[in-house]
C-alpha positions as CSV (number, residue, x, y, z in Angstrom):
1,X,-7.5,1.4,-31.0
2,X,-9.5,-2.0,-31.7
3,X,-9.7,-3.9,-28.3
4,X,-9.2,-7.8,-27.8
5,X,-12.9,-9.7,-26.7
6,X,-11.2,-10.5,-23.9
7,X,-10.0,-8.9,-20.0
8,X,-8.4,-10.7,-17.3
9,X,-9.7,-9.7,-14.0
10,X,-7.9,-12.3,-12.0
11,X,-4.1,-11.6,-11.9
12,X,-1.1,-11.0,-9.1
13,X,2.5,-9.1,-8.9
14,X,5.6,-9.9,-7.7
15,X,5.0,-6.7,-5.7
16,X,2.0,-7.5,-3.8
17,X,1.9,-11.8,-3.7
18,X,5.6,-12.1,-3.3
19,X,6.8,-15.7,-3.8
20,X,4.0,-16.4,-5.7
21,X,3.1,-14.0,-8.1
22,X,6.3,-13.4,-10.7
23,X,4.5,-10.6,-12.8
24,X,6.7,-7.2,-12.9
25,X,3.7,-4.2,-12.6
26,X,5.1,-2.1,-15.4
27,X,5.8,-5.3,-17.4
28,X,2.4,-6.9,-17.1
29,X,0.6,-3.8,-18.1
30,X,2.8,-3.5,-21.1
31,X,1.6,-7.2,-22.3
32,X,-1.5,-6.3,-21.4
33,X,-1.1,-4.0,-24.4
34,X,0.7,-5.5,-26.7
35,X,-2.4,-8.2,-26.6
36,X,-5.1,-5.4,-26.7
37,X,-6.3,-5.9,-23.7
38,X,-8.3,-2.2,-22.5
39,X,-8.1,-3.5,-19.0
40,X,-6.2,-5.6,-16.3
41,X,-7.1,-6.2,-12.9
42,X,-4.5,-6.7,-10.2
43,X,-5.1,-9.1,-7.2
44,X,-3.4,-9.8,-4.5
45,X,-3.3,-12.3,-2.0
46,X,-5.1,-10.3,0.9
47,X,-3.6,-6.9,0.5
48,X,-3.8,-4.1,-1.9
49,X,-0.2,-2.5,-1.5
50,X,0.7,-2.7,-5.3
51,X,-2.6,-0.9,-6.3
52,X,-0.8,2.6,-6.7
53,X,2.3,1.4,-8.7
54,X,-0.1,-0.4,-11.4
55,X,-2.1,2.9,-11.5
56,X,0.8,4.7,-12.2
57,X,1.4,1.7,-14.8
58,X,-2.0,2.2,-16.3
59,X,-1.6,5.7,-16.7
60,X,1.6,4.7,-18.6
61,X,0.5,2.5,-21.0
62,X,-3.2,3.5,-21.1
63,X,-4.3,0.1,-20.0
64,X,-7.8,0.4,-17.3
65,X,-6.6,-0.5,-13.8
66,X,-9.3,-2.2,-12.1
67,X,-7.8,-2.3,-8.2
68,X,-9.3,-5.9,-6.6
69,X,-8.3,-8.6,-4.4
70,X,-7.6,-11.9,-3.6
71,X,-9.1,-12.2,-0.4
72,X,-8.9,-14.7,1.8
73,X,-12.8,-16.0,3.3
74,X,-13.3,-17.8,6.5
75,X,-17.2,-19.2,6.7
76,X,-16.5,-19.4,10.3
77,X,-13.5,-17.5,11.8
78,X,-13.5,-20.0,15.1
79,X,-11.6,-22.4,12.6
80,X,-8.0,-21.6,10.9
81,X,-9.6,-22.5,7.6
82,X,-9.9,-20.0,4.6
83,X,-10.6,-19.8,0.7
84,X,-10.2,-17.6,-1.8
85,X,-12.4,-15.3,-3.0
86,X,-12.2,-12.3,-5.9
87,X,-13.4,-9.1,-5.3
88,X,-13.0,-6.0,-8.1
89,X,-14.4,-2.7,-6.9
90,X,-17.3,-1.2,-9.4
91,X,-16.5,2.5,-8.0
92,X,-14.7,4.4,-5.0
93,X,-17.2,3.6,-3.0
94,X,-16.8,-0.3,-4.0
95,X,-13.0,0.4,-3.7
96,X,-13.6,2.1,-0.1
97,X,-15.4,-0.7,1.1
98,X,-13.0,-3.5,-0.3
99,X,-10.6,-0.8,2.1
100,X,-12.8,-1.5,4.8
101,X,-12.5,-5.2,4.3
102,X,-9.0,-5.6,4.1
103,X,-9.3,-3.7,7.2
104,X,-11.6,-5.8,8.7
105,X,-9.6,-9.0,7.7
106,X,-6.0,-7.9,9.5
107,X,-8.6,-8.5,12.8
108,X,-8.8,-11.8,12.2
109,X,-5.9,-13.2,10.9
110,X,-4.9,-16.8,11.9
111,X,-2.0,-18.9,11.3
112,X,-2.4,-20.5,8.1
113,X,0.3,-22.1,5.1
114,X,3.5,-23.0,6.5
115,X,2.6,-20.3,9.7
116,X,1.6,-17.3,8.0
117,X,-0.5,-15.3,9.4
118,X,-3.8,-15.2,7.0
119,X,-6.2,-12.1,6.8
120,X,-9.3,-13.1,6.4
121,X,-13.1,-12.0,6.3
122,X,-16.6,-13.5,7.1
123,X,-20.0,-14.0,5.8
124,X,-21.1,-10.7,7.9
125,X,-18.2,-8.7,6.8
126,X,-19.1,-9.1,2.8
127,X,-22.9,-9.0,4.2
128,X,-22.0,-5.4,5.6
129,X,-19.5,-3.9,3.2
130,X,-20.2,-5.9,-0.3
131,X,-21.6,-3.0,-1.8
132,X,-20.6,-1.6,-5.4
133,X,-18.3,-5.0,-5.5
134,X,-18.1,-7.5,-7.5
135,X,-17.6,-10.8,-6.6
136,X,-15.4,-14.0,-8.8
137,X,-15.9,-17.1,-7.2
138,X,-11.9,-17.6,-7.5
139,X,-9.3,-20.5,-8.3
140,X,-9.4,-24.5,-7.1
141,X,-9.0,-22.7,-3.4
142,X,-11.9,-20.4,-4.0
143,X,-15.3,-21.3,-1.3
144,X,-17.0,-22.8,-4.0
145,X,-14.5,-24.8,-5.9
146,X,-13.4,-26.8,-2.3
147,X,-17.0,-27.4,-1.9
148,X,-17.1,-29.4,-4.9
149,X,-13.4,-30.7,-4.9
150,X,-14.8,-32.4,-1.4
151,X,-17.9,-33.5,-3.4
152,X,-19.8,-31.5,-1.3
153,X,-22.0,-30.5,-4.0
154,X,-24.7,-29.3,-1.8
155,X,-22.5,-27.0,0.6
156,X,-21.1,-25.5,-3.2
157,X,-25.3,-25.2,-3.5
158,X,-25.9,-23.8,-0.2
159,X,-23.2,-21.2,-0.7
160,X,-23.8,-19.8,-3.9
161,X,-27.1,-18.7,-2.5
162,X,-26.0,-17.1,0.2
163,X,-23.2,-15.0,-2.2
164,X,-26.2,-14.3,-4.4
165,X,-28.3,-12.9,-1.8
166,X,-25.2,-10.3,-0.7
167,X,-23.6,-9.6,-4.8
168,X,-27.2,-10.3,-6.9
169,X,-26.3,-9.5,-10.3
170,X,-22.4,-9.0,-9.2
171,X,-21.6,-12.2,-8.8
172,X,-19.6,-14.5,-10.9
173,X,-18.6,-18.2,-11.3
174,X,-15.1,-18.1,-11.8
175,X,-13.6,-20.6,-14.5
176,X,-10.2,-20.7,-15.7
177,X,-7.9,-21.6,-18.9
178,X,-5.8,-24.1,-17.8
179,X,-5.9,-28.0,-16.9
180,X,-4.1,-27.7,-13.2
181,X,-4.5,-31.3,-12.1
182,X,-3.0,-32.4,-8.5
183,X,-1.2,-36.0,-8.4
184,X,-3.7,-37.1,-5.8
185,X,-6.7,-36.2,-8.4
186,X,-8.6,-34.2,-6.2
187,X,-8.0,-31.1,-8.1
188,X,-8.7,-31.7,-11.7
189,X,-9.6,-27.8,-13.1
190,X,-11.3,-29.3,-16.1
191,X,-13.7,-31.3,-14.5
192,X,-14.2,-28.1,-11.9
193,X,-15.1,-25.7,-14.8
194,X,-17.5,-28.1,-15.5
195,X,-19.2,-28.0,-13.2
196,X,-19.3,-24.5,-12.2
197,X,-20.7,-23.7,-15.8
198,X,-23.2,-26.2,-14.6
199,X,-24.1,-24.6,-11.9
200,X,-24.4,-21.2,-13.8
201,X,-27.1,-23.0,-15.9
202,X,-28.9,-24.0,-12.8
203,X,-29.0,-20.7,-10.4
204,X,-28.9,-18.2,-14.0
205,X,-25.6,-16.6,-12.3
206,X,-22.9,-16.5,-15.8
207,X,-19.5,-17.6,-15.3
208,X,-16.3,-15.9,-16.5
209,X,-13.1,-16.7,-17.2
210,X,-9.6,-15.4,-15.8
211,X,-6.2,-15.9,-16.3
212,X,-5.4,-15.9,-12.8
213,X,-1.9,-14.5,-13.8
214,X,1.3,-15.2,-11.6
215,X,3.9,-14.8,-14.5
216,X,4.1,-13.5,-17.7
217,X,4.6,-15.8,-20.5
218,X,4.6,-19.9,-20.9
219,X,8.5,-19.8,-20.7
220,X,8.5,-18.4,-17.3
221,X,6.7,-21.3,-15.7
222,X,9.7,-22.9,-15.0
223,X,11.4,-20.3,-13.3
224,X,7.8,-19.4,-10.8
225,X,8.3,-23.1,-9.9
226,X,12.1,-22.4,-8.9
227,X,9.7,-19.1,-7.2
228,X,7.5,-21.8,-5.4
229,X,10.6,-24.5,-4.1
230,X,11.6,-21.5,-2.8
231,X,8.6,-20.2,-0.8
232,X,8.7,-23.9,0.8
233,X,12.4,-23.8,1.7
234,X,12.2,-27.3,-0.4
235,X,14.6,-27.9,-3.6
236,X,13.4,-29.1,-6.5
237,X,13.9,-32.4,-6.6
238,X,11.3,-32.9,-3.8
239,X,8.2,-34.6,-4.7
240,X,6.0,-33.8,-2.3
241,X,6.7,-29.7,-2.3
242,X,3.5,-27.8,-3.7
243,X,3.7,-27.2,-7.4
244,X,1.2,-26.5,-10.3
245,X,2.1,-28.6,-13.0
246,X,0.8,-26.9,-15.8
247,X,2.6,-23.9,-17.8
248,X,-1.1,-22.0,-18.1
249,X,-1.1,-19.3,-15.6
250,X,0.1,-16.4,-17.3
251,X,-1.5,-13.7,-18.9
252,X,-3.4,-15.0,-22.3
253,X,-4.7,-14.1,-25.5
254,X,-8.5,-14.0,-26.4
255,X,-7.3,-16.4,-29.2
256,X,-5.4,-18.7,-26.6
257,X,-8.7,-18.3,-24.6
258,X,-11.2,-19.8,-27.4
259,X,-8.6,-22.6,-28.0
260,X,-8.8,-23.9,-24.3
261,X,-12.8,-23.7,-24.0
262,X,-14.1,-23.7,-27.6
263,X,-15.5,-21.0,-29.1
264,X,-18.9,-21.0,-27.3
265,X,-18.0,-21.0,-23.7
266,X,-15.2,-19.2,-24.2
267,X,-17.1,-16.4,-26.0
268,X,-19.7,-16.3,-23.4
269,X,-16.8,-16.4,-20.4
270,X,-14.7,-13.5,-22.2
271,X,-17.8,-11.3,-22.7
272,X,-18.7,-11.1,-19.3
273,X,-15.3,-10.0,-18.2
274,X,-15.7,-7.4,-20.6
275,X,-18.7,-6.6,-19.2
276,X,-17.8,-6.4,-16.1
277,X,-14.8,-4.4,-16.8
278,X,-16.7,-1.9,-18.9
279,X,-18.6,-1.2,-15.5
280,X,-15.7,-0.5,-13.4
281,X,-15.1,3.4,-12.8
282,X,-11.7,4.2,-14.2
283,X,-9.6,4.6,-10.6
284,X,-8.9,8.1,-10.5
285,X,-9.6,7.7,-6.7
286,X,-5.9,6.0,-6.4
287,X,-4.7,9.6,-7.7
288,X,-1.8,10.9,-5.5
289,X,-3.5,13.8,-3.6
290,X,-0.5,15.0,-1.8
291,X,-0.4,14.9,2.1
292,X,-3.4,13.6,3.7
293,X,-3.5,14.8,7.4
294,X,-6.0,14.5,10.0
295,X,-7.5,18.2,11.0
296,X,-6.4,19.3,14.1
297,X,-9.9,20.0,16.0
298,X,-9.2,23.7,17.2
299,X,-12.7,24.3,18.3
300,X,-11.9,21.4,21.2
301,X,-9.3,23.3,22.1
302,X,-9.5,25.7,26.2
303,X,-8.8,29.1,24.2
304,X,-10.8,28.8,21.1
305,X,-13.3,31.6,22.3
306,X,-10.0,33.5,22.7
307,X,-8.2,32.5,19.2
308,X,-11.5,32.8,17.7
309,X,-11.8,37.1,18.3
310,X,-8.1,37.0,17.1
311,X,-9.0,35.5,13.9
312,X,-11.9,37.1,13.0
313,X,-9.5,40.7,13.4
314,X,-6.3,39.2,11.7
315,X,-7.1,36.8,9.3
316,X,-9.8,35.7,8.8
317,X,-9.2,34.8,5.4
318,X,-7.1,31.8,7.1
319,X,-8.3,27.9,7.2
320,X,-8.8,27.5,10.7
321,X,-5.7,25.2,11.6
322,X,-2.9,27.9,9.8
323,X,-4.8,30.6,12.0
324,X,-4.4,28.5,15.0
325,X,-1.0,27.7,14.7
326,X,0.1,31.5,14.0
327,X,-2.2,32.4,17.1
328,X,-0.2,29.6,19.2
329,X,3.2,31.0,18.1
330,X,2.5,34.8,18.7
331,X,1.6,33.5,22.1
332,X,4.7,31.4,22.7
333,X,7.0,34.2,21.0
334,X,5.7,36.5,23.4
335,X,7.1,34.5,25.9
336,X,10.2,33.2,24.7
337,X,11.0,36.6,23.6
338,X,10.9,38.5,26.7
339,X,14.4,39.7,27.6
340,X,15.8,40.0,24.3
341,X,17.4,43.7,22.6
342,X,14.5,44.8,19.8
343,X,17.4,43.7,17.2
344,X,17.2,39.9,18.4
345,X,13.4,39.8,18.8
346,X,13.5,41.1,15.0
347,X,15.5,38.9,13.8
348,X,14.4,35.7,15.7
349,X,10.3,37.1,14.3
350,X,11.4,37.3,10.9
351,X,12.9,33.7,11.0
352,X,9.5,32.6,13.4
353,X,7.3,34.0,10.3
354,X,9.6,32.3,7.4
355,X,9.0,29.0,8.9
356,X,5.4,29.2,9.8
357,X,4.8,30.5,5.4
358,X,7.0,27.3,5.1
359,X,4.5,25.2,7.1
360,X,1.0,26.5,5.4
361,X,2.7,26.5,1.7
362,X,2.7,22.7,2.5
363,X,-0.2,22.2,4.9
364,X,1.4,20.9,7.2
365,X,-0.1,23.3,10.3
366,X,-2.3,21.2,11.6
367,X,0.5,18.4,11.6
368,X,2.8,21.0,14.0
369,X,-0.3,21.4,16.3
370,X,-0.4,17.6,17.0
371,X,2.5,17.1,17.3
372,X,3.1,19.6,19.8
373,X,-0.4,18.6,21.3
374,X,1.0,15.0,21.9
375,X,4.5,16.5,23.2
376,X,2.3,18.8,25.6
377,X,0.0,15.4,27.1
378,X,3.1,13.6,27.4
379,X,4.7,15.9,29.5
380,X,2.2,16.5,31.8
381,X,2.1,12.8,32.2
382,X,6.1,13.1,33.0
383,X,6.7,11.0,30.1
384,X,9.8,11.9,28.7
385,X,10.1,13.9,25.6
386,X,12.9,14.4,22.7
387,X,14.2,17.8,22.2
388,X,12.6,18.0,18.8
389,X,15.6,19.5,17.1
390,X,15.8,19.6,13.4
391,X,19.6,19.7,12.2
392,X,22.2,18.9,9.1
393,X,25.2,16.3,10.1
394,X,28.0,15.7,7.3
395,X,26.8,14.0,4.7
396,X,23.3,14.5,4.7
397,X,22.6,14.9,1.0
398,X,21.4,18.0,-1.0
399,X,19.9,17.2,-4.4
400,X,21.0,19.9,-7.3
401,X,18.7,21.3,-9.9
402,X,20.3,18.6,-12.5
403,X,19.1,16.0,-10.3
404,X,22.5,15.2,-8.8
405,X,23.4,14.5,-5.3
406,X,25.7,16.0,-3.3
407,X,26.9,15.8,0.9
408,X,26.2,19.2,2.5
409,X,29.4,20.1,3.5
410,X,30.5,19.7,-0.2
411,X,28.2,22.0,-1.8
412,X,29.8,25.6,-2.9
413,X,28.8,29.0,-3.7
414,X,27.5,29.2,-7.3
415,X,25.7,25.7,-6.9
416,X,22.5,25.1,-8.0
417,X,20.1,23.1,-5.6
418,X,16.0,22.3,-5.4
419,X,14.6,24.2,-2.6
420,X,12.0,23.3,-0.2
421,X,9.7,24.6,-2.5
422,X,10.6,23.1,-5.4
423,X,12.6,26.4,-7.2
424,X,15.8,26.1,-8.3
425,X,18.3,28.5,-6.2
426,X,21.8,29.4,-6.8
427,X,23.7,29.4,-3.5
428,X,24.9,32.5,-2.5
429,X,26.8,31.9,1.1
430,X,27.6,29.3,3.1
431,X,27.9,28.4,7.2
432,X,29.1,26.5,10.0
433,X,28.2,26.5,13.2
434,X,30.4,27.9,15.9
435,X,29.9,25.5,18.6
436,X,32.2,25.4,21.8
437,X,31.8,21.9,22.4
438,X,34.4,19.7,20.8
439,X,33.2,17.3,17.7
440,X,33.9,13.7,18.0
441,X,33.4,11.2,15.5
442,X,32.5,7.3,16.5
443,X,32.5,4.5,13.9
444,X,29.8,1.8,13.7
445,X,30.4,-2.1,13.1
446,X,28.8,-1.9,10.1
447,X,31.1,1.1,8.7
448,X,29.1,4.6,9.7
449,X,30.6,7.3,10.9
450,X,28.7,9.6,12.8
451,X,29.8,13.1,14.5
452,X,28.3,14.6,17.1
453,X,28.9,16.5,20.2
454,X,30.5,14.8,23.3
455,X,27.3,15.2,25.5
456,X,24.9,13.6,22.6
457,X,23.6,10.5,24.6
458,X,22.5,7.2,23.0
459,X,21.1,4.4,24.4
460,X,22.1,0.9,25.2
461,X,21.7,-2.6,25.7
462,X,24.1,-3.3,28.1
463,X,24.5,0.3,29.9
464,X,20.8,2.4,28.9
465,X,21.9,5.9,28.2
466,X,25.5,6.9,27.5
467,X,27.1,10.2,26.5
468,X,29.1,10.0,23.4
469,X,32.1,10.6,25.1
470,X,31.8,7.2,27.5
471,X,31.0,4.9,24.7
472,X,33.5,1.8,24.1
473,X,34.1,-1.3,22.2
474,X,31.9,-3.1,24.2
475,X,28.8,-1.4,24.5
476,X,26.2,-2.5,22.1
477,X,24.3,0.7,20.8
478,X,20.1,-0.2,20.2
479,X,19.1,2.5,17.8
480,X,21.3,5.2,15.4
């Protein structure tokens, strides 16, 4: 496939910049396409939570994800102030460290536009974790483009230095396709492109353009500027709400491109977002890997010595945590057994050995041994505990091998349903419960119904804990 000359590596999602960005995920990497673009980056204002639904996207419609940021920059995080800056990761370890500065930022939020709360990083955070990033200078809010809105020419100076000495070679001047221009003058994006591609002249650091994306196509401006009345709880009629002005902020052509800047700058601003792009590491690293637990530390543990023996006669052939856990239940079997006919302690092992194949087919021993280690501290601490019981109530829902769903108490001999494991069984038999206690049923405000046993407690507003049985109209349950 013959690619456009042209990448946008500036761009946001409803998903991730909501009342802002308009852009669908799946839809904007389709236009992405249909424009021949190879690559698209996506970022957000100050988070990074649509970054696996547009690699799932990518992987889709064979666009290049390149997983960035919006971030928000505080010079000096004494002061509520903050401007924008772009950051696109080069490789994992880029993409860890933009991690590690999101991180970083949600420690020093402050209460910004209309109250939000505004993550932000520092000079020392991009000084300590700017490797493998590159760095775009951002829109009219970006550090740079505020210096020189204020006329604060050399503060914009002063600044780019000090981003050059932490990015060298990965940073960029940022200059975009669109003549935004605020009523008050101040902002005027011509004049700032300007000068920022006056400034790349003068320090030898190139300039690139971006979209900066919040919609998809012209026609949609008018309906992100409904987006934006509502954001400031202001209707549209109100000239003083924030608006843009221009229909330019969606995703462009390379052709649409050389039309706004002429073909020389525009050339020289779309190569080096190709460039750039070309150097980003496709993001396998955003791959789902399946359940990522922490390793219970078994060696810490007062009977490792003990457990150890064990496993090196039994199975050794075990990762440490699935020996562990089958060490901790032969113990506590032992225990809970005693008493029992040889029938029961047969039949309660066989069930004890299901669950615990169950548990490593899935990896989730080590989970079981913290939870139970957490159970065990707050115990001794007399904290209270829950009874930890697993169970069915009507209704909860089975999902059948043709992808159907179906309330447990419905489903029949002779059904098919996906089982824990993912294989298709046919049901052979079904159960209930023969429990002594008597069933009631209580019914919600807002429509449940929930059965349970008369002694099940549940806790209050008015009255803390109350058995099922002693609820009434007037008590105001916290939590079902």
């Amino acid at each position: 496939m013959t690619f456009a000359p042209f990448v946008s590596l500036h761009n946001h999602s409803e998903q991730g910049s909501p009342l802002d960005g308009m852009n669908d995920i799946n839809a904007l990497f389709k236009r992405a396409k249909e424009i021949e673009h190879s690559s698209i980056a996506i970022t957000e204002h100050g988070t990074l939570v649509s970054h696996y639904d547009a690699y799932k996207a990518s992987q889709n419609t064979g666009v290049k994800l390149i997983p960035g940021i919006e971030a928000y920059f505080a010079p000096d995080l004494k002061e509520k102030k903050s401007s924008h800056m772009v950051l696109i990761p080069k490789n994992e370890n880029g993409y860890k460290n933009i991690l590690r500065l999101n991180y970083e930022s949600y420690k020093n939020q402050a209460s910004g536009y209309m109250g939000k709360m505004t993550p932000r990083i520092s000079w020392d955070d991009i000084s300590n974790f700017g490797e493998d990033i590159f760095c775009l200078t951002a829109c009219s809010n970006g550090l740079l483009s505020k210096d020189l809105i204020a006329g604060a020419d050399a503060k914009a100076e002063e600044n780019i230095t000090k981003l050059h000495a932490i990015f060298g070679d990965r940073l960029f001047l940022e200059i975009q396709p669109h003549a935004l221009k605020t009523d008050d003058g101040k902002v005027d994006q011509n004049k700032l492109n300007d000068k920022l591609i006056g400034l790349s002249k003068k320090y030898r650091i190139p300039f690139v353009a971006t979209c900066d994306a919040h919609y998809l196509d012209r026609e949609h401006a008018k309906y992100h500027d409904m987006l934006l009345a509502v954001k400031d709880k202001k209707p549209l009629s109100d000239p003083n709400r924030f608006k843009y002005g221009v229909q330019e902020m969606y995703l462009k052509t390379s052709d649409e491109i050389t039309d706004f800047f002429g073909e020389k700058i525009a050339n020289i601003a779309m190569s080096n977002a190709v460039k750039i792009a070309s150097l980003c590491e496709e993001p396998h690293y955003l791959k789902s890997r399946g359940a990522i637990l922490p390793q219970f530390p078994v060696k810490n543990q007062a009977d490792y010595q003990n457990f150890k023996t064990w496993w090196e006669l039994n199975c050794s052939e075990l990762p440490i945590d699935k020996a562990y856990l089958r060490y901790r239940c032969i113990k506590g079997f032992k225990i809970f057994s005693e008493g029992f006919s040889y029938e029961k302690q047969l039949e309660y092992w066989n069930r004890t050995k299901y669950e615990l194949s169950v548990l490593e087919m899935h990896n989730f021993s080590s989970y079981m041994l913290i939870v139970a280690d957490y159970v065990s501290w707050a115990r001794d601490q007399s904290i209270g505990t829950g009874p930890g019981r697993g169970c069915f109530v009507p209704d909860s829902m089975v999902k059948l091998s043709d992808g159907s769903m179906k309330p447990i108490q419905e489903i029949s001999v002779g059904d098919e349903v996906i089982s824990h494991d993912g294989t298709n069984n046919i049901v052979t038999d079904t159960l209930s419960y023969d429990i002594s206690e008597e069933i009631i049923e209580l019914e919600f405000e807002d429509g449940r119904l929930i059965s349970c046993t008369q002694d099940h407690e549940f806790f209050t507003s008015n009255r803390g804990w109350v058995k099922a049985i002693d609820l009434d109209e007037n008590d105001d349950v916290v939590e079902v």
